[in-house]
TORKOL-4160 file (C-alpha; in steps of 0.2 Angstrom, whole numbers, padded with zeros to 4 digits, m for minus):
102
<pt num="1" X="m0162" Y="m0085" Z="m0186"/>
<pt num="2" X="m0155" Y="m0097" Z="m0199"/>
<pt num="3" X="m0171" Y="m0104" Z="m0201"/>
<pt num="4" X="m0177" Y="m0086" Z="m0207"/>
<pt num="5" X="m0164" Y="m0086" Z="m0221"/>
<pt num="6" X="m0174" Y="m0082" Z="m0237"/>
<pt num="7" X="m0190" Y="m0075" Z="m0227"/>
<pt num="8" X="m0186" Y="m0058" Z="m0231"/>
<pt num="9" X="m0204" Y="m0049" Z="m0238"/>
<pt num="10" X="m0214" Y="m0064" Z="m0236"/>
<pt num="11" X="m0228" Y="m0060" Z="m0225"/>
<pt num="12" X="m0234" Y="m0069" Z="m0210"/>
<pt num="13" X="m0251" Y="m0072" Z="m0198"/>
<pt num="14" X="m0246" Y="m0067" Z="m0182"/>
<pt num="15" X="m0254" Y="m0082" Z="m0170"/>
<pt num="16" X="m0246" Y="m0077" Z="m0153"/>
<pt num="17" X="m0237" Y="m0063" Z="m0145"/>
<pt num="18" X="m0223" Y="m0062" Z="m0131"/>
<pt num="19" X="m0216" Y="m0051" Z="m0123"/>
<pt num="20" X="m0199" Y="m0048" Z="m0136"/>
<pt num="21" X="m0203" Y="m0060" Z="m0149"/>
<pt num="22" X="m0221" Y="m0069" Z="m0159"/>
<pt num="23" X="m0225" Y="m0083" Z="m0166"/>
<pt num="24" X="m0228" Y="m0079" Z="m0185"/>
<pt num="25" X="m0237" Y="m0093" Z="m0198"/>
<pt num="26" X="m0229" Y="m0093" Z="m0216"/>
<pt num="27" X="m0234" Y="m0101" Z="m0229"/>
<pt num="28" X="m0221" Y="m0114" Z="m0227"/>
<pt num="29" X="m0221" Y="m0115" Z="m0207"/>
<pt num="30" X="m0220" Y="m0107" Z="m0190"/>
<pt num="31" X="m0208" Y="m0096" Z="m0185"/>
<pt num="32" X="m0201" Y="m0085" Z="m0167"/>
<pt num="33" X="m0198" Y="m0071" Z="m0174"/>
<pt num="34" X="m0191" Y="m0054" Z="m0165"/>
<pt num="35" X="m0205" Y="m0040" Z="m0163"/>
<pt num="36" X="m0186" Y="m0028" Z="m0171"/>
<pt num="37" X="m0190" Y="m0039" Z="m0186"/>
<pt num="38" X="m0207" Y="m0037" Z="m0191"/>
<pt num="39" X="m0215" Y="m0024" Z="m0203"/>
<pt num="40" X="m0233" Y="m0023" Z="m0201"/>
<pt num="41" X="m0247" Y="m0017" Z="m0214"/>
<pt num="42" X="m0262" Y="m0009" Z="m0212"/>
<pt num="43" X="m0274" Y="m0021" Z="m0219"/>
<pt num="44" X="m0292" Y="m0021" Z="m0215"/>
<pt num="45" X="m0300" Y="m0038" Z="m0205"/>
<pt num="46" X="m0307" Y="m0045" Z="m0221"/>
<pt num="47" X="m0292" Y="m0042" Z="m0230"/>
<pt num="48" X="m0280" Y="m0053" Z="m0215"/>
<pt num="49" X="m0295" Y="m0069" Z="m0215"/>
<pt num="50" X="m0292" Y="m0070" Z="m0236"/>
<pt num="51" X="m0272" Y="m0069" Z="m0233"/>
<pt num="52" X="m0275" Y="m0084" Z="m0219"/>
<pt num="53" X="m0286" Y="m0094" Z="m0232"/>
<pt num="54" X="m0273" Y="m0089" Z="m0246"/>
<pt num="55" X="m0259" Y="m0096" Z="m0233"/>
<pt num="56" X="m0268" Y="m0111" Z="m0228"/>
<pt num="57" X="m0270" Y="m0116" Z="m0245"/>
<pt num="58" X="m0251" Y="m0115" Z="m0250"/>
<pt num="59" X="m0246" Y="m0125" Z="m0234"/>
<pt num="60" X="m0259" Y="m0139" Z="m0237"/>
<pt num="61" X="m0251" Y="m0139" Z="m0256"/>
<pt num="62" X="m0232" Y="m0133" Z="m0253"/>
<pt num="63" X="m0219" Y="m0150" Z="m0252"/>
<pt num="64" X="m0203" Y="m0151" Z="m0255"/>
<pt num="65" X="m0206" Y="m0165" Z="m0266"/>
<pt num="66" X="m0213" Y="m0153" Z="m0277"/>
<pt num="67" X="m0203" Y="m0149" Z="m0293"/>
<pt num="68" X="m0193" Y="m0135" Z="m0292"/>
<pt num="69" X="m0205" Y="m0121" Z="m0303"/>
<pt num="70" X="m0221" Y="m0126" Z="m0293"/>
<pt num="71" X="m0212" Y="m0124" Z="m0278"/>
<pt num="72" X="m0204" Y="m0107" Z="m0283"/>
<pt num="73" X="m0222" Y="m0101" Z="m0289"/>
<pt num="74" X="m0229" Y="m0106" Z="m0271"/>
<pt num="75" X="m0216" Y="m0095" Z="m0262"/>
<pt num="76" X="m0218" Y="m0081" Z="m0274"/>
<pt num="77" X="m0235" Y="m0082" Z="m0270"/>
<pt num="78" X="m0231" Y="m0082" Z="m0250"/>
<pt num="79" X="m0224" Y="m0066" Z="m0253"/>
<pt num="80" X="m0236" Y="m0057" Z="m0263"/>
<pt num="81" X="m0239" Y="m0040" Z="m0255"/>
<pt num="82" X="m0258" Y="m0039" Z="m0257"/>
<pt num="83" X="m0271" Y="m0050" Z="m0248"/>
<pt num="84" X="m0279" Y="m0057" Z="m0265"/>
<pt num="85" X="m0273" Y="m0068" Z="m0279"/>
<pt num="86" X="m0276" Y="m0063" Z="m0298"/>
<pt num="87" X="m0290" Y="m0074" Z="m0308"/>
<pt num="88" X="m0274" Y="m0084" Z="m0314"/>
<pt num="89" X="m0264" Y="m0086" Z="m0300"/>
<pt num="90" X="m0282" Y="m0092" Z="m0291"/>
<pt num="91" X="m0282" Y="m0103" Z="m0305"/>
<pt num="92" X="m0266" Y="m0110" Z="m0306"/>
<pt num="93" X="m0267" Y="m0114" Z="m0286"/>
<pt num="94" X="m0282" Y="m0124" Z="m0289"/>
<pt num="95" X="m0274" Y="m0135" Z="m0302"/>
<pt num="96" X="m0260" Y="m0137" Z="m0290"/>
<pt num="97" X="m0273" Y="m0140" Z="m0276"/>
<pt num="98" X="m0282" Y="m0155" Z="m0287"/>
<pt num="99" X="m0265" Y="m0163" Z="m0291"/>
<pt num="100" X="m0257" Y="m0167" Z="m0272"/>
<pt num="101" X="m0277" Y="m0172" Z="m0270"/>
<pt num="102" X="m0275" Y="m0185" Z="m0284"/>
C-alpha cells in the first residue's frame, strides 16, 4: 500500500474488478487497490468518458522531469472532484500538452 501513499482523494477509472481488490487507472499509473478503500460517485456515463480523456491526457503529459509547479498542477488536477476542467485549467493543459510535444 506504500505505493498509495499520497493518493488520498484523487480519483481513479476502474479497469478491472476481482474478487477483494481492482485494478484502478490514475493519472499517474495503475494501481491494486482494496474494494475497503474505494469511494465511488455517482457520475453519469458521459461524465466517466470526459474524466478518462481528462486522465489520459495528464498521463501522456505528467513526468517526473517536469518542474516541480507543473507537476504539482497536474496532480491537483488528478484529484479534482468534478468530471470537467475550467476554460483555464483546459487551457493551461494544453500549453503543457504542446510543450512535452515540442
Amino acid at each position: 500500500m506504500d505505493r498509495l501513499r499520497g493518493k488520498g482523494g484523487c480519483w481513479g477509472i476502474v479497469s478491472h474488478v476481482g474478487e477483494f481488490s481492482c485494478t484502478v487507472k490514475t493519472w499517474n499509473g495503475e494501481y491494486t487497490v482494496g474494494l475497503q478503500h474505494l469511494k465511488s460517485y455517482d457520475y453519469l456515463s458521459a461524465e466517466c468518458e470526459q474524466m478518462q480523456v481528462i486522465c489520459d491526457r495528464i498521463s501522456r503529459v505528467y513526468s517526473g522531469a517536469l518542474e516541480e509547479s507543473v507537476q504539482k498542477f497536474l496532480e491537483m488536477l488528478g484529484k479534482l472532484n468534478r468530471a470537467y476542467l475550467t476554460t483555464l485549467e483546459e487551457k493551461l493543459l494544453s500549453v503543457l500538452e504542446l510543450e512535452t510535444i515540442s
